[in-house]
SERO-4910 file (N, C-alpha, C, O; in steps of 0.05 Angstrom, whole numbers):
BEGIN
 pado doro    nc1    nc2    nc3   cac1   cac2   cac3    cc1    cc2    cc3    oc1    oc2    oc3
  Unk    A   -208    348    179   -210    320    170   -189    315    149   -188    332    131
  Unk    A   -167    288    146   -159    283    129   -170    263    111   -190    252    121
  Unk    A   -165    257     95   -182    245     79   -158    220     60   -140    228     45
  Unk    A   -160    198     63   -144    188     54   -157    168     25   -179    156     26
  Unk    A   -142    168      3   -154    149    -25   -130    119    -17   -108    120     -7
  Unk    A   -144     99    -24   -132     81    -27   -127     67    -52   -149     64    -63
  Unk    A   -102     54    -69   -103     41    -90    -90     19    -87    -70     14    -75
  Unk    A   -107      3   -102    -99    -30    -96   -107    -43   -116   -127    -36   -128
  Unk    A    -91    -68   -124    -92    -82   -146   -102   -114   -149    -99   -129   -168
  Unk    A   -114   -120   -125   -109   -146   -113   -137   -156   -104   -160   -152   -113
  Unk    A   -129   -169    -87   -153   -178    -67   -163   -164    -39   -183   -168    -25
  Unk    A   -143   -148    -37   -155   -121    -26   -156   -129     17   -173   -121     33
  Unk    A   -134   -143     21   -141   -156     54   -125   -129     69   -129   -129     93
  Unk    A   -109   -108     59   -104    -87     63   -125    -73     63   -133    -72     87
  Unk    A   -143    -57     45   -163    -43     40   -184    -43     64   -194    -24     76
  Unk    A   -186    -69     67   -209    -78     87   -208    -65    113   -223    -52    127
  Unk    A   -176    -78    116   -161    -79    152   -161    -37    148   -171    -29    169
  Unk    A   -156    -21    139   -144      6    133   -176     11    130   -181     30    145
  Unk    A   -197      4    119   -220     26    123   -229     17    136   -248     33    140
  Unk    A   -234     -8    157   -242    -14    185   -221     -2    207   -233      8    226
  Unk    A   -191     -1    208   -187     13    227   -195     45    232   -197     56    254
  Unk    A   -201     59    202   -203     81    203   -242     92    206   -249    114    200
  Unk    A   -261     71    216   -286     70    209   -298     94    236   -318    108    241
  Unk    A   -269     86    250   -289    105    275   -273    128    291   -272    136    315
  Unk    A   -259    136    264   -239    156    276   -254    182    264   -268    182    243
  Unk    A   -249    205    283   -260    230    269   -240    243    261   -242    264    272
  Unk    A   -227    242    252   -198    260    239   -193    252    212   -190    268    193
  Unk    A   -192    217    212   -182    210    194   -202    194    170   -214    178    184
  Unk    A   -208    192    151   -231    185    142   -215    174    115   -198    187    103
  Unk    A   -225    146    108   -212    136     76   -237    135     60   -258    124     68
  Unk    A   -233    150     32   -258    167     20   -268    149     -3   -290    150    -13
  Unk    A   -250    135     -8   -242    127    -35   -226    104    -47   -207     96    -34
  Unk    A   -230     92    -70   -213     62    -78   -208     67   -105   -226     66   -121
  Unk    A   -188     72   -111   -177     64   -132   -169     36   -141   -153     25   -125
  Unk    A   -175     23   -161   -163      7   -178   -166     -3   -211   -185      0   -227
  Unk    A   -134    -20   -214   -138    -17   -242   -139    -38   -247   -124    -45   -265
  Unk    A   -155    -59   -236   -162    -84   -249   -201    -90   -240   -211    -91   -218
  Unk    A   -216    -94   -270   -234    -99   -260   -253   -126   -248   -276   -130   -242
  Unk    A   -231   -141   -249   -243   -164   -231   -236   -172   -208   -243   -191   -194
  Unk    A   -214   -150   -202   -202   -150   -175   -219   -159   -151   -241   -149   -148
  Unk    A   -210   -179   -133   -232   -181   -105   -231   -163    -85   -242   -164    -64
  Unk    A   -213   -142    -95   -217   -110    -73   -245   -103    -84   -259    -99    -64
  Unk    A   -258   -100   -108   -275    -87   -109   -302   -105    -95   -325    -95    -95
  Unk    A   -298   -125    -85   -319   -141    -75   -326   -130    -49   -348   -126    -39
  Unk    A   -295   -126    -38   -291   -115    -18   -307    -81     -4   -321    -72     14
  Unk    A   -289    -72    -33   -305    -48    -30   -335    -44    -27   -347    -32     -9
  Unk    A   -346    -60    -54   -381    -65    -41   -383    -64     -9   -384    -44      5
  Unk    A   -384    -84     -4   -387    -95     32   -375    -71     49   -386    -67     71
  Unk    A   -356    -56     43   -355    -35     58   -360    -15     55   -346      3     65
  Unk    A   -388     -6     33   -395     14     22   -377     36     17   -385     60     20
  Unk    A   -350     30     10   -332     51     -8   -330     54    -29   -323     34    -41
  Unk    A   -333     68    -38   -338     76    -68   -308     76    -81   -287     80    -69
  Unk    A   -311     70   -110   -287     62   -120   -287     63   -148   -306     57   -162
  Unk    A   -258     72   -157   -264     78   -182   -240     55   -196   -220     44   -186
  Unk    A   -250     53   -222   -232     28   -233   -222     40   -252   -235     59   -259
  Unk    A   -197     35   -269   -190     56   -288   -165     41   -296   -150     27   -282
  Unk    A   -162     46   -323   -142     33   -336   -107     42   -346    -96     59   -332
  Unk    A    -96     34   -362    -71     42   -360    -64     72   -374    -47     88   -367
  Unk    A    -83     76   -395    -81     92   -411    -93    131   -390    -84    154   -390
  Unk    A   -113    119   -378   -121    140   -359   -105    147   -338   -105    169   -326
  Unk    A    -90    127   -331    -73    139   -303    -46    142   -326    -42    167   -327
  Unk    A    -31    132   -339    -16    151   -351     -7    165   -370     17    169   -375
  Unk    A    -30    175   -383    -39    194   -402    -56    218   -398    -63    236   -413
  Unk    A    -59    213   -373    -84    244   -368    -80    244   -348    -64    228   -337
  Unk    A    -98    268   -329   -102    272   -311   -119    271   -298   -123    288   -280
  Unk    A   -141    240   -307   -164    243   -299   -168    233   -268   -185    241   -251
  Unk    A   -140    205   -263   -142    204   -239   -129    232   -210   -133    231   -185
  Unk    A   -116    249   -225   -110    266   -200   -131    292   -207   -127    315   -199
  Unk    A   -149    286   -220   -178    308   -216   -193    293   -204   -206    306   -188
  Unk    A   -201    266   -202   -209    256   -184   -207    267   -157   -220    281   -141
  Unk    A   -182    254   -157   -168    252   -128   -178    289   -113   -194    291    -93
  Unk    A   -169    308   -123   -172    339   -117   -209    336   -117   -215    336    -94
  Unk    A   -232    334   -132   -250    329   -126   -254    327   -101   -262    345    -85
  Unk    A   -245    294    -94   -250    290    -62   -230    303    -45   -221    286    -30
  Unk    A   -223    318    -41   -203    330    -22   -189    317     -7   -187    319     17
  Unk    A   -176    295    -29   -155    273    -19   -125    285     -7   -108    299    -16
  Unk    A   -126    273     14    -95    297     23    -70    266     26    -45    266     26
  Unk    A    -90    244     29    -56    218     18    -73    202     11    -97    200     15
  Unk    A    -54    186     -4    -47    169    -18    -43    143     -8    -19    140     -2
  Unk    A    -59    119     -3    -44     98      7    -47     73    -10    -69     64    -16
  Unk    A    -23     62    -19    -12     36    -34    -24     17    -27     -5      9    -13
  Unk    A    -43     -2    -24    -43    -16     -6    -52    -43    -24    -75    -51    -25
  Unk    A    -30    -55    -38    -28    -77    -60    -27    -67    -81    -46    -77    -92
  Unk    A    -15    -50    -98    -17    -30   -121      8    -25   -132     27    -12   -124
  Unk    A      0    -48   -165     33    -59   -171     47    -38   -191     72    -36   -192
  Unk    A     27    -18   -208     38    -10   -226     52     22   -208     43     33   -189
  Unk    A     82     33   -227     88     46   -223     78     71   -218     63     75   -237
  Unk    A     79     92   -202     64    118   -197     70    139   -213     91    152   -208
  Unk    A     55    146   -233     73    172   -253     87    191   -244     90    191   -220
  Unk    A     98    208   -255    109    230   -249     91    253   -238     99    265   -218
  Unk    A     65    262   -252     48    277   -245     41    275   -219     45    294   -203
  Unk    A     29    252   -212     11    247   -190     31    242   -163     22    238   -141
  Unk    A     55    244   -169     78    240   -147     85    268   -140     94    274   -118
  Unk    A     79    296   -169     92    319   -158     62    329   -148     61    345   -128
  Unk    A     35    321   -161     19    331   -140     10    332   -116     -3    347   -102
  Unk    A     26    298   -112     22    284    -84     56    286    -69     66    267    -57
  Unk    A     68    311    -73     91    305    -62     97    294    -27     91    307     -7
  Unk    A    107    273    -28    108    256     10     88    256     13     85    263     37
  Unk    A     61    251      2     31    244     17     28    216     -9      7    212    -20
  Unk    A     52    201    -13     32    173    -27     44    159    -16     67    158    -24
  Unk    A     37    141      6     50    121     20     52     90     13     29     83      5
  Unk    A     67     71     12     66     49      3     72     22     20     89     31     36
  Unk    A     70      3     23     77    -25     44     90    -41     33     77    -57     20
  Unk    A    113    -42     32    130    -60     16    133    -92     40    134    -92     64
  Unk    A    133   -113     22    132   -130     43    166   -146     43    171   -168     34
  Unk    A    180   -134     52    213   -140     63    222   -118     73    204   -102     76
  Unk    A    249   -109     81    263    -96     95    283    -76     73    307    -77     68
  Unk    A    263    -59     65    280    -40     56    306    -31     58    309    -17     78
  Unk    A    331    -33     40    331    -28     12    329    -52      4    319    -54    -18
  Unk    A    334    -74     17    331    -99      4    314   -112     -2    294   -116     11
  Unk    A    319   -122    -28    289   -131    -40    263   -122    -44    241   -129    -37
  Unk    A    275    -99    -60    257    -76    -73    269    -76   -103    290    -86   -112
  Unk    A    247    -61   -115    245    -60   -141    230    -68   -163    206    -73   -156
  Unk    A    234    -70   -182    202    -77   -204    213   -108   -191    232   -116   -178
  Unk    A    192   -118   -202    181   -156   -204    189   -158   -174    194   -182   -168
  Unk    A    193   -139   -153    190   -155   -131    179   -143   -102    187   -129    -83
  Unk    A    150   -164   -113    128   -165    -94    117   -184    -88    127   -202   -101
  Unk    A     90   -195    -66     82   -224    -65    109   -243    -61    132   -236    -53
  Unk    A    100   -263    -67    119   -284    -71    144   -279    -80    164   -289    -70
  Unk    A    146   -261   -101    174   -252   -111    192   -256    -84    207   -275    -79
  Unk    A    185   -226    -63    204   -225    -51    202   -252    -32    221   -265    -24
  Unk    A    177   -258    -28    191   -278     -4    202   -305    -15    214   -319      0
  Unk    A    199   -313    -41    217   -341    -44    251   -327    -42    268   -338    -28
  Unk    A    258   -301    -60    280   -281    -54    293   -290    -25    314   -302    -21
  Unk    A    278   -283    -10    285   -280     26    300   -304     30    324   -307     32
  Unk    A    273   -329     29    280   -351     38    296   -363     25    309   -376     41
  Unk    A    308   -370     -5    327   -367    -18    356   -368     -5    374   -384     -2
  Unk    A    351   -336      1    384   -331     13    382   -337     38    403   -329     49
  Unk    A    366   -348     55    373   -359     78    372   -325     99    390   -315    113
  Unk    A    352   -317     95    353   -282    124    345   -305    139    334   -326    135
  Unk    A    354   -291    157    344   -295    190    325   -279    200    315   -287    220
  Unk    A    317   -257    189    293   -234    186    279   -220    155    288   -220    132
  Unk    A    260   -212    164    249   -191    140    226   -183    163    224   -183    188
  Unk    A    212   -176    142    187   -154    145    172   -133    130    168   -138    106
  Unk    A    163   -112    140    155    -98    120    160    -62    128    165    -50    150
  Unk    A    158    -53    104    171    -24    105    151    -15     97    137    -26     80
  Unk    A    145      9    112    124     31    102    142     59     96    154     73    112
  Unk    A    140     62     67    153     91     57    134    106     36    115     97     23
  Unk    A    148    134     38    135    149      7    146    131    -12    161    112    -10
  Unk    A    134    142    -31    132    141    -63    141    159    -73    132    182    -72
  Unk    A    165    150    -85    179    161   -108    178    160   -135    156    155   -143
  Unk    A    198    162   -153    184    160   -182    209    136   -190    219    141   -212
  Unk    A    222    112   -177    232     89   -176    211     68   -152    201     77   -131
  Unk    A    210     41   -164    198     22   -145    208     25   -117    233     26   -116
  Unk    A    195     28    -90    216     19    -63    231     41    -70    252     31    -65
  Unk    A    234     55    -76    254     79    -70    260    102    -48    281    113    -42
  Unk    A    224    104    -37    227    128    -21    239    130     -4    256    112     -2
  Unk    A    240    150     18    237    149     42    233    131     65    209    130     69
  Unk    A    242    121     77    221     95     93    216    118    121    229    133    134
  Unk    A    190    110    118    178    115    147    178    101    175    185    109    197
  Unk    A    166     76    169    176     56    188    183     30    184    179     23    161
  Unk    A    194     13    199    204    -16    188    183    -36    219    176    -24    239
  Unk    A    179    -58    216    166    -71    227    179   -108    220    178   -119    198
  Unk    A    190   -119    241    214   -141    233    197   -164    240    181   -163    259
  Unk    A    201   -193    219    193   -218    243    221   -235    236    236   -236    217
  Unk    A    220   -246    259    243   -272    259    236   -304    226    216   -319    224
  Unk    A    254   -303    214    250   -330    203    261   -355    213    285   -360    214
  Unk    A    247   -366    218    251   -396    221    267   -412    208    261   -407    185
  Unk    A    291   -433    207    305   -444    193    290   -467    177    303   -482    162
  Unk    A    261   -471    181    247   -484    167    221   -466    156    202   -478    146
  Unk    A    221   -443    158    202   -434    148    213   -443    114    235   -450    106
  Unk    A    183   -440    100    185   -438     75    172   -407     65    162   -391     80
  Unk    A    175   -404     43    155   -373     31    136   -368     35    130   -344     36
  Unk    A    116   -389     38     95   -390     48     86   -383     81     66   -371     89
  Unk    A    106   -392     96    108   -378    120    112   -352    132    101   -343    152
  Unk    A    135   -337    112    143   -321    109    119   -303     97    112   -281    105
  Unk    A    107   -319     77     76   -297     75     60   -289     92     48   -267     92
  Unk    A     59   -308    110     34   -307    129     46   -296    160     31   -290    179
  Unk    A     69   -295    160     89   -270    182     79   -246    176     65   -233    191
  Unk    A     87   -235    142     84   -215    135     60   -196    133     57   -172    138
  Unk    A     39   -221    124      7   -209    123     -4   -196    150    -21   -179    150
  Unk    A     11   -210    182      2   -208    204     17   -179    210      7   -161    224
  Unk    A     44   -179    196     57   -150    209     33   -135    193     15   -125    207
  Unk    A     32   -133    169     20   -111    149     -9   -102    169    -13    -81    182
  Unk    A    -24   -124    166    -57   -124    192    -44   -112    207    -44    -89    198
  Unk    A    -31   -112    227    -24   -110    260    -17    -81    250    -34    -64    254
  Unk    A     10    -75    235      8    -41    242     19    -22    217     36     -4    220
  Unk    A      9    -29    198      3    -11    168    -11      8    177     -2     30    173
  Unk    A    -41      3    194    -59     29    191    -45     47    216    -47     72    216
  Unk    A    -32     33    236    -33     45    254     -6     71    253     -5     90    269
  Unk    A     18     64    227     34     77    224     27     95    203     45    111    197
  Unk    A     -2     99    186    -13    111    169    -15    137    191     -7    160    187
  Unk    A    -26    128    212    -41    146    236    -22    162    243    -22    187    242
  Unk    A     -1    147    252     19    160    260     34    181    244     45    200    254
  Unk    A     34    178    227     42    194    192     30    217    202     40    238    210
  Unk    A      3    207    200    -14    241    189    -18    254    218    -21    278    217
  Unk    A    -17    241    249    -15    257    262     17    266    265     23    272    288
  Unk    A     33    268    248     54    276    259     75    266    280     97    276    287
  Unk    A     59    236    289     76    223    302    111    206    301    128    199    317
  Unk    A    105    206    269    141    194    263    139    215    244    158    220    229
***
């Protein structure tokens, strides 16, 4: 069994889609929720999908090690990003070396980096006039968007889309096949 933790900072429409695809798999099992905001609507989420979840602040994830004794507790073997703005320490990146995966929503290398996520990137996009984006699934490194990319997933922009459109392209790639390249990850498939 692998056992996957999730951390998210948001409203959590990742969290949902990622422990419902994984609800009826026997291999792969998501154990766990991290997050560091407590009024977040992931944790509403989490209720309703009876995952347990831990909330924790700035000083604990990077000042101690209480979230990667956690994590070893549950015999967490990855890591998945899934709306989770603050940077990943150094610790928890060499304990999790290539098992913390993240969903960046554009086309890697571009339009990565701190302040750009959400909306950031896509007014960015539409801005400069792409004719595409999408979203990148990579490790986690110890820079924003830096890792590895694992896979890329493209949609066409419209010469009238606005950012808002461009959001709602993006949210459908992320649903459609985040979990399913998670899968692919841990079986060894890419």
């Amino acid at each position: 069994m692998t056992n996957i933790a999730l951390f998210a900072s948001g409203s959590g429409t990742n969290v949902e889609n990622i422990t419902k695809y994984f609800s009826e798999n026997k291999e792969i099992n998501v154990v766990h929720l991290f997050c560091n905001k407590q009024n977040a609507f992931v944790l509403e989420r989490a209720k309703n999908l009876q995952l347990p979840y831990t909330v924790f602040n700035r000083d604990e994830f990077y000042n101690s090690n209480d979230i990667i004794n956690k994590l070893n507790t549950l015999d967490v073997d990855y890591i998945v990003l899934a709306g989770f703005l603050w940077l990943i320490p150094q610790n928890l990146i060499h304990e999790f070396h290539n098992k913390i995966i993240n969903v960046h929503p554009a086309l890697l290398p571009n339009y990565g980096g701190k302040g750009m996520y959400g909306m950031n990137v896509h007014n960015e996009v539409i801005k400069n006039k792409e004719k595409e984006s999408g979203i990148t699934v990579h490790f986690v490194n110890e820079k924003y968007d830096d890792g590895n990319i694992i896979a890329q997933k493209k949609c066409s922009i419209d010469i009238n889309d606005n950012p808002n459109d461009l959001a709602e392209k993006i949210h459908k790639l992320e649903q459609n096949f985040f979990p399913s390249i998670i899968e692919d990850l841990i079986n060894n498939n890419i």
